[in-house]
C-alpha positions as CSV (number, residue, x, y, z in Angstrom):
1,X,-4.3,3.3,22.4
2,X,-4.5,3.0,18.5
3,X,-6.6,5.3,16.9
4,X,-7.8,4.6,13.3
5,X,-6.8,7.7,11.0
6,X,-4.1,9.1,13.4
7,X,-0.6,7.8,12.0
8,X,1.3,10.1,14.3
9,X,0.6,8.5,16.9
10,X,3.7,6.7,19.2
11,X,4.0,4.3,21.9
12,X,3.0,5.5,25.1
13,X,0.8,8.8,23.7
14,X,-2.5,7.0,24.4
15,X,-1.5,6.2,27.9
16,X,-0.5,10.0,28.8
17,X,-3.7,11.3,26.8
18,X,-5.9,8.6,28.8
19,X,-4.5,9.4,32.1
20,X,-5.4,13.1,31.9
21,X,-8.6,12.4,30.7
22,X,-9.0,10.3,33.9
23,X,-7.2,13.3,36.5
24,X,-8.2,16.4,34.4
25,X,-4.9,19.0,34.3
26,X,-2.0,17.1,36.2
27,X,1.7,18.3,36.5
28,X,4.4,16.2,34.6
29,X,6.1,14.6,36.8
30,X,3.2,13.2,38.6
31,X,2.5,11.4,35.4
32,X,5.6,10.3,34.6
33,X,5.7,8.3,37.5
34,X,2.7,6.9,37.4
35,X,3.5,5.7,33.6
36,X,6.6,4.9,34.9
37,X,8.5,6.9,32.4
38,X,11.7,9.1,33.2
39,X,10.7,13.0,33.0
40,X,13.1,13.8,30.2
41,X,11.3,10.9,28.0
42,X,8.1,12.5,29.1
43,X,8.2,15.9,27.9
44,X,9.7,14.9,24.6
45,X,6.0,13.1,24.4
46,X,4.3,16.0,25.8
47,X,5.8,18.7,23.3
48,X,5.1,16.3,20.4
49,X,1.6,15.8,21.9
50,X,1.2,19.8,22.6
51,X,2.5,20.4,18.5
52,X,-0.3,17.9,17.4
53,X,-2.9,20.1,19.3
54,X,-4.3,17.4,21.8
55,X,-2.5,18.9,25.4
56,X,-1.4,21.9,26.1
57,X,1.1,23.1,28.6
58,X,-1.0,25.4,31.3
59,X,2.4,26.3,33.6
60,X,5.4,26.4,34.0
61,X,5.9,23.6,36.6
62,X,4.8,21.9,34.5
63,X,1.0,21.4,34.4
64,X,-0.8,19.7,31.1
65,X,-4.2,19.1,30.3
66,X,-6.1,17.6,27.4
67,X,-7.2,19.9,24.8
68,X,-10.8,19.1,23.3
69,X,-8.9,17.4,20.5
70,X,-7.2,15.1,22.2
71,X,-10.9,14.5,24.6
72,X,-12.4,13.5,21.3
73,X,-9.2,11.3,20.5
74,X,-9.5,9.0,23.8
75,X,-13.3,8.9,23.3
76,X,-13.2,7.7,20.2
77,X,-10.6,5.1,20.7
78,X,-12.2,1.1,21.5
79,X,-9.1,0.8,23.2
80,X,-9.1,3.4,25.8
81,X,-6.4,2.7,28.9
82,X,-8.5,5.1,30.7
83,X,-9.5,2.4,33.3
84,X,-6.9,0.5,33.5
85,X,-4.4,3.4,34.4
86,X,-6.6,4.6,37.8
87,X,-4.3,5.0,40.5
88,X,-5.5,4.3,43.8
């Protein structure tokens, strides 16, 4: 997901932000495996993510979710992964 205006933006952001716009809050790991990405690699993501105010950590365990920032990110991007991530 590119997203015109938001040059901080790396590889693999879009894909985490889309996927918990699909699930709602989700714990880390679950979504590191489902983006195929080692946990460690994950987090770094999620505490740049978190610092840019567009998911926040909810728990300990870990459990993110989207803030309304990063809602108004994936629904403004043409192209959203939201669909093409769905896990059956």
């Amino acid at each position: 997901m590119t997203t015109p205006g938001v040059d901080w933006m790396e590889p693999n952001d879009g894909d985490i932000l889309a996927t918990l716009s699909r699930t709602g809050p989700e714990y880390g790991p679950v979504i590191a495996y489902q983006l195929g990405m080692d946990n460690t690699q994950f987090e770094r993501y999620c505490e740049r993510l978190a610092a840019n105010d567009v998911l926040e950590r909810v728990s300990e365990e870990p459990l993110y979710r989207l803030t309304a920032r990063g809602q108004q990110l994936v629904d403004r991007s043409p192209e959203s992964a939201r669909d093409r991530l769905a896990v059956e």
